[in-house]
C-alpha positions as CSV (number, residue, x, y, z in Angstrom):
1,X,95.0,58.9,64.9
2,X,91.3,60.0,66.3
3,X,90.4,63.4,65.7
4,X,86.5,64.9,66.9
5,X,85.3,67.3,64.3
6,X,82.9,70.1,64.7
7,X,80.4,70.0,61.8
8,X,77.3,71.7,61.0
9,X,74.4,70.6,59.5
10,X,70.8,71.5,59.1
11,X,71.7,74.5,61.4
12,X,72.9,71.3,64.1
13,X,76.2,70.4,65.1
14,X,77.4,67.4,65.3
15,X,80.8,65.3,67.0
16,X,82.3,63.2,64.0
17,X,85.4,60.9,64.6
18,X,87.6,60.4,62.0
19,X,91.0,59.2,61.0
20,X,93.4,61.3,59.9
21,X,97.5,61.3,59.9
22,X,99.1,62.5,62.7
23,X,100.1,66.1,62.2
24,X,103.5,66.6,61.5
25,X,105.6,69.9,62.5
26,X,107.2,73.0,60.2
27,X,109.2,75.4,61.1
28,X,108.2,77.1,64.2
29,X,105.3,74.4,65.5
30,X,105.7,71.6,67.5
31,X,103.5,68.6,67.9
32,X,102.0,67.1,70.9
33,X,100.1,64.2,72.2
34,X,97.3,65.6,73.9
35,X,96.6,64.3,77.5
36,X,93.3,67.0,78.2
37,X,91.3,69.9,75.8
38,X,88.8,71.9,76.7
39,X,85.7,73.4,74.7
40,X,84.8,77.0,74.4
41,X,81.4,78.3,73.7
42,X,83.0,80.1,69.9
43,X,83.6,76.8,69.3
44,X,80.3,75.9,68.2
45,X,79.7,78.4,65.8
46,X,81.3,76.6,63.0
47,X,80.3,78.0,59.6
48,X,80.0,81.9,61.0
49,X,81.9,85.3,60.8
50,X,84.9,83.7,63.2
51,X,85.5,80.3,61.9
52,X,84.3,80.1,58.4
53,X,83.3,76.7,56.7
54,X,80.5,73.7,57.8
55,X,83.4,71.7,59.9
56,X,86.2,72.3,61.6
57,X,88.6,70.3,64.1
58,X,87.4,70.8,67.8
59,X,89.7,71.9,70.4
60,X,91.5,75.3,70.6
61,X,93.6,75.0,73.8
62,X,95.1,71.4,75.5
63,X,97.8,70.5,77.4
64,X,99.8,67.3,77.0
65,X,104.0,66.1,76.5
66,X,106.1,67.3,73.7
67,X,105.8,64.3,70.2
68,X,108.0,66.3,67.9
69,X,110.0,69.7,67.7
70,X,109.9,71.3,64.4
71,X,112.8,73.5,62.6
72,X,113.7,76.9,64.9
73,X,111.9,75.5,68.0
74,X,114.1,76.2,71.4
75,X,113.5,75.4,74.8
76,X,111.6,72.2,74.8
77,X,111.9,68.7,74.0
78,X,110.5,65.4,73.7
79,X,108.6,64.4,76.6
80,X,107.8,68.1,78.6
81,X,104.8,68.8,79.7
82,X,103.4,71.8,78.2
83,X,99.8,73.3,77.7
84,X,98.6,76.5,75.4
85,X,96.3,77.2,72.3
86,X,96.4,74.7,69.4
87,X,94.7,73.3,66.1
88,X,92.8,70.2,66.6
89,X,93.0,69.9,70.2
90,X,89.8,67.0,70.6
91,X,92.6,65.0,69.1
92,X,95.3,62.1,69.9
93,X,98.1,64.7,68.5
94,X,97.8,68.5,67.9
95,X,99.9,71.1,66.3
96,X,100.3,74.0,68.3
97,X,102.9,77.0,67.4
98,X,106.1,78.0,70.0
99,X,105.2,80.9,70.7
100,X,102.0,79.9,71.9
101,X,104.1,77.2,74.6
102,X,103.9,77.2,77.9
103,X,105.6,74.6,80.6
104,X,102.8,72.7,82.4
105,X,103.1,74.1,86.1
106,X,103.2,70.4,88.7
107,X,100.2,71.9,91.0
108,X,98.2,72.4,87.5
109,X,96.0,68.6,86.5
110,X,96.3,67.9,83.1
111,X,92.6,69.2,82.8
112,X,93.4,72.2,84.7
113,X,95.9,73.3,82.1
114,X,94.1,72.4,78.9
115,X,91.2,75.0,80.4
116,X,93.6,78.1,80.6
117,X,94.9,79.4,78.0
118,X,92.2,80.7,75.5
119,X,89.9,82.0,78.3
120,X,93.4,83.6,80.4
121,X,95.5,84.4,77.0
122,X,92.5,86.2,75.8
123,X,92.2,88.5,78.7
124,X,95.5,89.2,79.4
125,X,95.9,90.7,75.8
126,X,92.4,92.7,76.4
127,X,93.7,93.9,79.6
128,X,97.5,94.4,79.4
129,X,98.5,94.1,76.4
130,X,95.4,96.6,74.5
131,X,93.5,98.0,77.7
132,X,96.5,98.9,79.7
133,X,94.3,98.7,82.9
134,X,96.5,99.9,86.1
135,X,96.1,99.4,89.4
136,X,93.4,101.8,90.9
137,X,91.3,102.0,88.0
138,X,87.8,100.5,86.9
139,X,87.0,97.7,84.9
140,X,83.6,96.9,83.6
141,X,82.7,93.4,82.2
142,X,79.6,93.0,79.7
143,X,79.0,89.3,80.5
144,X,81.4,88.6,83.0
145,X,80.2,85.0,83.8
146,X,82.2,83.7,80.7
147,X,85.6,82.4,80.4
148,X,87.4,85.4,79.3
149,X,84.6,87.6,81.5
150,X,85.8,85.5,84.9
151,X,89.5,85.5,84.0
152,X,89.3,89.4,83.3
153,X,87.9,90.1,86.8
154,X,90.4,87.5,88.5
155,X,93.0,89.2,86.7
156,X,92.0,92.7,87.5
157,X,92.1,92.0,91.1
158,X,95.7,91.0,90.5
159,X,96.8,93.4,89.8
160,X,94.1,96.0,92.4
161,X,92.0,97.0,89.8
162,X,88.1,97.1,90.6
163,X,85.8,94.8,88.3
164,X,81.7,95.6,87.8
165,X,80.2,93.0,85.8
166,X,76.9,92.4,84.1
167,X,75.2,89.0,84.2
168,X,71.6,87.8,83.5
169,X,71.8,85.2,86.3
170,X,72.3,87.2,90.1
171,X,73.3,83.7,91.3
172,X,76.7,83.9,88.9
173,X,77.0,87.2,90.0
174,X,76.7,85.8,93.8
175,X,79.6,83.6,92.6
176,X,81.5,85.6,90.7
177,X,82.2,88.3,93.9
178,X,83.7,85.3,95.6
179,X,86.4,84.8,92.9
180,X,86.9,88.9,93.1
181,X,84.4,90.8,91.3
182,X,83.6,94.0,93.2
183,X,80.1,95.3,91.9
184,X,77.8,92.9,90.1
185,X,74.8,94.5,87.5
186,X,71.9,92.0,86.9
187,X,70.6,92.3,83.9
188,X,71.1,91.5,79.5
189,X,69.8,94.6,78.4
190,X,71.7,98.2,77.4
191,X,70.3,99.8,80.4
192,X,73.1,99.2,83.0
193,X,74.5,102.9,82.2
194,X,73.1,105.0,85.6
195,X,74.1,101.7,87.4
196,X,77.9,102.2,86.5
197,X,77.7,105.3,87.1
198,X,76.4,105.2,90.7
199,X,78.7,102.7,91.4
200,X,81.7,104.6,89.7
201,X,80.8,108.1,91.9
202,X,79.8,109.6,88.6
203,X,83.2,108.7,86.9
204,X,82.3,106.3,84.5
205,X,85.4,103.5,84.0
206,X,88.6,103.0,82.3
207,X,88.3,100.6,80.2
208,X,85.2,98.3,79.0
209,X,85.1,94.2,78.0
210,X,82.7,93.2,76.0
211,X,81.4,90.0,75.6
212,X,77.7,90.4,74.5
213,X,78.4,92.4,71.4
214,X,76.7,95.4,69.2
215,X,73.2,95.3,71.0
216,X,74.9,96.8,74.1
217,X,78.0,98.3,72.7
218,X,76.4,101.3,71.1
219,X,74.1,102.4,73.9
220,X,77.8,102.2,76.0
221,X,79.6,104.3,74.2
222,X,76.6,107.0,73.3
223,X,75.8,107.1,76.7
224,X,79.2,107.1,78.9
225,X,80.9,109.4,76.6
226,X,79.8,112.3,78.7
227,X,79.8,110.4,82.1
228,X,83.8,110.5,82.4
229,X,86.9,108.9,81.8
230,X,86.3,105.6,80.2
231,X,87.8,104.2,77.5
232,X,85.8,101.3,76.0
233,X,89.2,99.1,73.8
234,X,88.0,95.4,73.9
235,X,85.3,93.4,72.4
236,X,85.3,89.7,72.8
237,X,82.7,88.9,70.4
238,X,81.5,89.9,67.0
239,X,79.2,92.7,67.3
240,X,75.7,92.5,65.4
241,X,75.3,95.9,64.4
242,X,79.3,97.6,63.5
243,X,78.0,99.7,61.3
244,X,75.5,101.6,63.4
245,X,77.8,100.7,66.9
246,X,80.5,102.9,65.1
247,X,78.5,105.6,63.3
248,X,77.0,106.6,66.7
249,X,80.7,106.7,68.6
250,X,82.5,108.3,66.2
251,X,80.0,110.9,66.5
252,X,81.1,111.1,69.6
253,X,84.3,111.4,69.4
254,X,85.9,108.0,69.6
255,X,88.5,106.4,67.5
256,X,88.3,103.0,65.8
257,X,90.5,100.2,65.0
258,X,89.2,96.7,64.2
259,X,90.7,93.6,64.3
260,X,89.9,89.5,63.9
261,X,88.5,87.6,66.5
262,X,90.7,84.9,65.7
263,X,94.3,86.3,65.8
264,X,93.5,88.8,68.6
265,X,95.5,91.3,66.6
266,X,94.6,94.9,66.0
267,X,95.1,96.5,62.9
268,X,96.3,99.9,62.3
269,X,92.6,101.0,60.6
270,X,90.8,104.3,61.9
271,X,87.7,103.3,59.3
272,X,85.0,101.7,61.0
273,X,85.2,98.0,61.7
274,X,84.0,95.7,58.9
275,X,80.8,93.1,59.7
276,X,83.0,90.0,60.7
277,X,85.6,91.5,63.2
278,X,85.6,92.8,66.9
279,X,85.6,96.4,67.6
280,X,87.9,98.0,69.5
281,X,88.2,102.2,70.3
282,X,89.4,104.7,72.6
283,X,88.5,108.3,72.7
């Protein structure tokens, strides 16, 4: 089959076809012949922190019909349309495991699928599953005009939370408020702090995303600590500077945990987060 690679060289990345065998399943996976991917911006940094190694097989999320079934796999069969996160999406065929399947709603394109679930998956665990964000409470955004950033504030209004993001560009911000975002904060620098908490009524928030890194994660916490009752818990990105981010909030009181990018799974570690993983904390 065709597969498009993402490789690196001379600090450039590059497309490369190639052909390779068409994956088959294990236990657990299933395979299936891709009809639409998508491309996220992590995607490019092949050969850092996150992916590791000069190349690596494009696509993380696609949608397309059900090839094969591996051993242990319920539910589906040969021919459903499905969509979800997978390896090797930019691909014929991809592998993709069952608990990462979802059924392929009718209303939902092919294309339409395949852009879902790593920018939506990704913000539902940040939200739900780790930030636990309830209806009534604040959500703040640190480059809300990303994937994740835009599915985070569509979600929040879901369930009647109140988003304030951060964006260099006041024209995404314009657009972002029509898909629900409440207060929008131009600017890429770490001095948005008296801005959230004007908007917050002196408050500060409850719970804090990310997706810049360490150049504006450690003026956050050092500075909102004493503003009120947030609880900074997700980080979408690798931060830059870890060591001095969690020197600072620990200082203040915080509590930290750290956990791959990749998996999107938190450890159980109160020492401070190594150089190649997100950070996550709550006071």
């Amino acid at each position: 089959m065709k597969s498009c690679w993402i490789v690196t060289k001379d600090h450039q990345n590059y497309l490369e076809f190639r052909d390779v065998p068409v994956p088959q399943p294990k236990a657990g996976e299933i395979v299936i012949r891709v009809h639409a991917s998508a491309l996220n911006r992590g995607e490019i940094f092949v050969g850092g922190v996150v992916h590791g190694g000069p190349e690596k097989p494009g696509g993380n999320e696609a949608s397309g019909v059900v090839h094969a079934v591996g051993e242990g796999v319920t539910g589906v069969k040969a021919g459903d349309a499905v969509f979800g996160r997978v390896r090797g999406g930019f691909a014929e065929y991809a592998l993709m495991d069952a608990h990462q399947i979802m059924r392929k709603p009718e209303k939902l394109s092919w294309e339409q699928a395949a852009a879902v679930p790593v920018s939506f998956i990704t913000a539902w665990e940040m939200i739900y599953l780790y930030g636990k964000l309830k209806a009534g409470e604040t959500l703040l955004v640190m480059g809300a005009s990303s994937g994740a950033g835009v599915a985070c504030i569509q979600l929040a209004k879901l369930i009647g939370a109140r988003s304030i993001g951060t964006s260099g560009s006041q024209q995404k911000l314009d657009t972002l408020k029509t898909v629900g975002l409440d207060v929008g904060i131009a600017t890429r620098k770490p001095d948005f702090a008296e801005a959230v908490k004007q908007a917050t009524g002196g408050k500060g928030v409850d719970l804090v995303i990310n997706g810049v890194g360490g150049s504006v994660f450690a003026d956050a916490c050092a500075r909102w600590h004493s503003a009120g009752a947030w609880r900074p818990w997700a980080m979408l990105t690798t931060c830059s500077r870890p060591r001095s981010t969690s020197t600072r909030c620990m200082r203040a009181g915080w509590k930290f945990s750290a956990f791959p990018t990749r998996g999107c799974r938190p450890a159980a570690r109160p020492s401070p987060p190594p150089d190649s993983c997100a950070t996550c904390c709550r006071r």
